[in-house]
KOLPA-368032 format. One line per 2 residues: number of its first residue (from 1); their letters; for each residue x, z, y of C-alpha. Coordinates in pm, 1 decimal, always signed. Each point is the difference from the previous one (the first is absolute). Layout:
NUM = a = X,Z,Y ~ ...
***
This chain:
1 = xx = +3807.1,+994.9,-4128.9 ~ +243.4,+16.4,+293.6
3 = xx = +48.3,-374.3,-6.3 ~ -331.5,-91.2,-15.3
5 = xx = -109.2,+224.1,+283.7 ~ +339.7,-206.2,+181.9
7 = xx = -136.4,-288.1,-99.9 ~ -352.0,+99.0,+129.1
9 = xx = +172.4,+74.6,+314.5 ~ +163.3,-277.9,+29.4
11 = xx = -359.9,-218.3,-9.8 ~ -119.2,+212.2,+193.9
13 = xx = +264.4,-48.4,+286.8 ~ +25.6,-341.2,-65.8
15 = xx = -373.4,-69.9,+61.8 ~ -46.4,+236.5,+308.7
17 = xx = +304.6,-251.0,+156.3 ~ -205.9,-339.3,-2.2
19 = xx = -342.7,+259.8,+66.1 ~ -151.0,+41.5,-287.9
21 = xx = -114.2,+347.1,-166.5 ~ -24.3,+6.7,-389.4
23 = xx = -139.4,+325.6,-201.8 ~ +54.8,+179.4,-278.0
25 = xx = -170.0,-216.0,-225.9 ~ +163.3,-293.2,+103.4
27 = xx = +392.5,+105.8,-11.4 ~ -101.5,+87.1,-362.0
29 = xx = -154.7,-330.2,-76.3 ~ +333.4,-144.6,+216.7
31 = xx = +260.3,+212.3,-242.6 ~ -234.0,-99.1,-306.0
33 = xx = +95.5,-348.9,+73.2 ~ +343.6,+63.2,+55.0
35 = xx = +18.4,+104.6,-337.6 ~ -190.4,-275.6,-145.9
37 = xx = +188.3,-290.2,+182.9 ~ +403.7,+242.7,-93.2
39 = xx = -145.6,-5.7,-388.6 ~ -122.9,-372.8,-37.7
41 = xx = +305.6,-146.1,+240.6 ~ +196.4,+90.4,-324.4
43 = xx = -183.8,-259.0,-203.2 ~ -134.2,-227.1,+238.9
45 = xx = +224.5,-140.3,+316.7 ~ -261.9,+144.3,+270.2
47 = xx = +279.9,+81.8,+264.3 ~ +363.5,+5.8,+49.1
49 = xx = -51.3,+345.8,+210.8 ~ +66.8,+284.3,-230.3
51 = xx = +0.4,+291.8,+193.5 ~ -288.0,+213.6,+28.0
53 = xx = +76.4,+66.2,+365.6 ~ +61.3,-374.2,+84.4
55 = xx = -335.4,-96.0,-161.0 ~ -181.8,+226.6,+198.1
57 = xx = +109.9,-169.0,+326.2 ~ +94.7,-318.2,-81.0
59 = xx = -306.3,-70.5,-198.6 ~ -282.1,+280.2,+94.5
61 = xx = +56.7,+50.2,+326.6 ~ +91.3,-371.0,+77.9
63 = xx = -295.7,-95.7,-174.9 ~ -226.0,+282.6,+234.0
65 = xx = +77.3,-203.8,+307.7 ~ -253.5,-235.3,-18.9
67 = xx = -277.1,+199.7,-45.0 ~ -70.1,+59.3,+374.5
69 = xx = -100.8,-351.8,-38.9 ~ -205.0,+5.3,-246.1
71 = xx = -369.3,+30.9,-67.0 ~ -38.0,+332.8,-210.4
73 = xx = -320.7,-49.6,-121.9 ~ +16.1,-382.6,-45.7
75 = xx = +124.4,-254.1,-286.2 ~ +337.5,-17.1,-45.0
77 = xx = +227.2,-259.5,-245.6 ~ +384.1,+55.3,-21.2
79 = xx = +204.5,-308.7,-85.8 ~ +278.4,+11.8,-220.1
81 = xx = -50.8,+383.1,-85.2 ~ +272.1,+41.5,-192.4
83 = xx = +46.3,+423.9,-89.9 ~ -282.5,+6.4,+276.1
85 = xx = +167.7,-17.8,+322.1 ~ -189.3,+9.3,+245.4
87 = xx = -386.4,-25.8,-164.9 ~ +61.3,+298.4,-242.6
89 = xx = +140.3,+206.2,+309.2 ~ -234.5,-92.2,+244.0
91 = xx = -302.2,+78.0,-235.1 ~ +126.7,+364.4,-101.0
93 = xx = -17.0,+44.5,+387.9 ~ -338.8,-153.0,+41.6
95 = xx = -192.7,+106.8,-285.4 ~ -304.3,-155.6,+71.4
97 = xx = +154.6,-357.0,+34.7 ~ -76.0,-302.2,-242.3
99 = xx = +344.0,-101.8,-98.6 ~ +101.3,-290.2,-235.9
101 = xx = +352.7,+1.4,-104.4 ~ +89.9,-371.7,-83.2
103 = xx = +315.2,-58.6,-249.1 ~ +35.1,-325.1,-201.5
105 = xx = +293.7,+218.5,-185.9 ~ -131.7,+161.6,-268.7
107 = xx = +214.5,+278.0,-91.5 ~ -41.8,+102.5,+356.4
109 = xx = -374.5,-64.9,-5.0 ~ +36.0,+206.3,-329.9
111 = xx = +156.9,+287.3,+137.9 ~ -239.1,-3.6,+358.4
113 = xx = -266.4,+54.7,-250.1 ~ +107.9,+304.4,-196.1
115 = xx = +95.7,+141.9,+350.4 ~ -345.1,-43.5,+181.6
117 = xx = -124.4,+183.6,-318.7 ~ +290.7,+256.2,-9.6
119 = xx = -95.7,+82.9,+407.4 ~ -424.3,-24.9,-124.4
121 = xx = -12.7,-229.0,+311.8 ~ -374.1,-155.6,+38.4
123 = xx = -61.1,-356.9,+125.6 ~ +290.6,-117.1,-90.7
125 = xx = +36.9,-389.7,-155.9 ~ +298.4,-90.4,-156.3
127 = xx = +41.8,-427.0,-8.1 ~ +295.7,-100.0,-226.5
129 = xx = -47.1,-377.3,+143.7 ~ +135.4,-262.8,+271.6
131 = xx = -88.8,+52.4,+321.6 ~ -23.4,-402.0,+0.7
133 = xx = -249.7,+53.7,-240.6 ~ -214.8,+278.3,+162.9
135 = xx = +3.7,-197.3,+299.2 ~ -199.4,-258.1,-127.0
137 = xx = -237.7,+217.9,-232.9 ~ -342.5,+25.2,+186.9
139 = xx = -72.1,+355.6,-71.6 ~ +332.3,+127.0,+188.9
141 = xx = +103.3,-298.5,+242.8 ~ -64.3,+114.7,+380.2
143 = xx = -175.3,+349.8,-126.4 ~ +221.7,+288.5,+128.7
145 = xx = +47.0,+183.0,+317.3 ~ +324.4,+11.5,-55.2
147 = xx = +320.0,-164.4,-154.7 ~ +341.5,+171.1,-51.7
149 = xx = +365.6,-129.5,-95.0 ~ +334.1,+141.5,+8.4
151 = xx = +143.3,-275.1,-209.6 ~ +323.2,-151.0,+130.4
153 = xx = -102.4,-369.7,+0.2 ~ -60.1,-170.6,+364.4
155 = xx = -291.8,+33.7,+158.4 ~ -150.8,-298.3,+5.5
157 = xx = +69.6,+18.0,-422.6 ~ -210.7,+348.2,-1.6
159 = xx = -268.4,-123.5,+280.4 ~ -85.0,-255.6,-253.2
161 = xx = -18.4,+275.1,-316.5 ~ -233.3,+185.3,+252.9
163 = xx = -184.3,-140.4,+277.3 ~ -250.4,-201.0,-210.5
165 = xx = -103.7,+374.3,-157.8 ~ -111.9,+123.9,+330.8
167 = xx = -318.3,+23.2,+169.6 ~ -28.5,-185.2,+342.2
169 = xx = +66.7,+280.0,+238.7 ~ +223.3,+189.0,-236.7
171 = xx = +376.5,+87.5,-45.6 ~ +322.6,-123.5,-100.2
173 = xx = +256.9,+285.2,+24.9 ~ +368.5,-151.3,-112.9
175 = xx = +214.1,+298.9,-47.1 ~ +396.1,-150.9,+145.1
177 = xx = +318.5,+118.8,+89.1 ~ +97.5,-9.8,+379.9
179 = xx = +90.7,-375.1,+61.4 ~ -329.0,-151.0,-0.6
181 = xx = +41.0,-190.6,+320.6 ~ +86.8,-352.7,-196.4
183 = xx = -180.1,+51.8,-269.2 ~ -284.5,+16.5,+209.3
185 = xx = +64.6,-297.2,+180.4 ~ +68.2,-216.2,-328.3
187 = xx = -364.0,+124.7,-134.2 ~ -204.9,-84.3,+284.1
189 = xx = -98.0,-287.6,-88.5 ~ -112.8,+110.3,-420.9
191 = xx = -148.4,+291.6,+169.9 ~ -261.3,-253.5,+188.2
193 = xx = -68.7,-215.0,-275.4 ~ -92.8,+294.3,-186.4
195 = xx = -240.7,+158.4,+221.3 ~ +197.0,+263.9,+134.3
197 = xx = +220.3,+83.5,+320.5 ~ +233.0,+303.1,+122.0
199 = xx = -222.4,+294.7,+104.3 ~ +264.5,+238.0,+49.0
201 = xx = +400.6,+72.8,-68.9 ~ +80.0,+366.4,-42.9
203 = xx = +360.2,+71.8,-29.2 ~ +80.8,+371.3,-132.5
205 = xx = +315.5,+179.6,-100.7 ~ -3.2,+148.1,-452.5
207 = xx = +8.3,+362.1,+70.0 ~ +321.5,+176.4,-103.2
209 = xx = +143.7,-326.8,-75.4 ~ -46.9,-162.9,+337.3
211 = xx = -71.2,-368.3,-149.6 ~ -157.8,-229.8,+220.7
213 = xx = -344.2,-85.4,-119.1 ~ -265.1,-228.1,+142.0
215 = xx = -351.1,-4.0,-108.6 ~ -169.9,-381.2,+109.2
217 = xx = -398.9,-14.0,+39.8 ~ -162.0,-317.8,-96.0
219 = xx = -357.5,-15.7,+93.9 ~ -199.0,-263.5,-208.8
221 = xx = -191.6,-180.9,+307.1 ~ -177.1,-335.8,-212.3
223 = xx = +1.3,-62.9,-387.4 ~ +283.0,-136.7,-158.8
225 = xx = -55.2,-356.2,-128.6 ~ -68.1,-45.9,-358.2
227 = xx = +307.0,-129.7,-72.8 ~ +149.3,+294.7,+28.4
229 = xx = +225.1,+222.9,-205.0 ~ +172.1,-336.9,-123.6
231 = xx = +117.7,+16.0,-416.6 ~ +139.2,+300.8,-91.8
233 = xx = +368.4,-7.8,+70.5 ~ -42.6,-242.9,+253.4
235 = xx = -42.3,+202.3,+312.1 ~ +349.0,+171.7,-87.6
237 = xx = +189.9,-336.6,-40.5 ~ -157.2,-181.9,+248.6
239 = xx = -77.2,+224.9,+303.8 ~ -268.6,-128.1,+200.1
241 = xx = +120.3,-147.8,+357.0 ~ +23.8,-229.2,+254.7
***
């Protein structure tokens, strides 16, 4: 009891530092998922963090960052879900959001599943698919308000998973570490061709930890041609530049 009322704290804290306010109902969902995410990373490879503490702020509360930038009542698609970081975060905190969790792994997809019915989370769709390959399916291709990724690949590699998903006037929001500043200038170019271009660069510090954090904003200003996602696997081994 006393460590889950630490823990609760801990959210709590952690959440009121990057402005956000959480209730009851929501740390409970928050240590709920804890639990899920500690008992399934035994059997399936979800994250090297351990640590109930460290997965609290290294994965909620890192994950809570963006969602000053989101639209809370809109359509939102998470690429490259993986144990739900940040779509299965971000909808706990905005319950009324549209959220589809995309993960082409299906032991992950597997276990995203059982948690979304574990946590009795509505409008929820979990997609165990490429994102190469919902980019080019009708029904989903340029359809949400918003598009999430916290995957480590370059940006130019995840632009092309998820610009093509978004509606014109929508949102990109890449979720990097602190040195962005080349990065950026090596996916300017992929970033155009796609439809998209830098709306905003928020740098932030992890609280507790003090990790540098930088949140990039791609609005979607004209459609992104039809050839585009390439193949799957080919945006990751050839990057799209100049």
């Amino acid at each position: 009891m006393t460590g889950s009322v630490n823990l609760g704290g801990l959210l709590r804290e952690g959440c009121s530092s990057i402005g956000l306010k959480i209730n009851e109902e929501q740390i409970s969902q928050y240590l709920r998922y804890l639990e899920l995410v500690q008992e399934w990373n035994k059997k399936v490879n979800l994250t090297s963090i351990v640590d109930e503490k460290e997965i609290i702020i290294k994965h909620f509360i890192d994950s809570l960052m963006g969602a000053p930038l989101l639209e809370k009542q809109g359509r939102l698609v998470d690429v490259g879900s993986g144990a739900g970081f940040p779509g299965l975060v971000l909808k706990i905190f905005y319950p009324e959001m549209e959220v589809y969790l995309v993960e082409s792994v299906k032991k992950k997809a597997r276990f995203l599943e059982k948690a979304v019915l574990a946590l009795d989370l509505k409008g929820v769709r979990v997609l165990s698919l490429r994102a190469e390959e919902m980019g080019r399916d009708i029904s989903f291709r340029e359809s949400f308000e918003s598009a999430v990724c916290r995957a480590v690949s370059e940006l130019a590699v995840i632009a092309e998973y998820c610009l093509p998903l978004v509606k014109v006037g929508g949102y990109f929001v890449a979720y990097k570490g602190e040195m962005v500043e080349e990065e950026l200038s090596r996916s300017a170019w992929a970033l155009r061709c796609l439809g998209g271009e830098v709306d905003s660069v928020r740098k932030g510090k992890l609280p507790f930890l003090g990790d540098g954090r930088t949140l990039v904003q791609i609005k979607k200003i004209c459609s992104c041609p039809e050839k585009y996602p390439r193949r799957p696997g080919i945006p990751a081994k050839r990057p799209l530049k100049d």
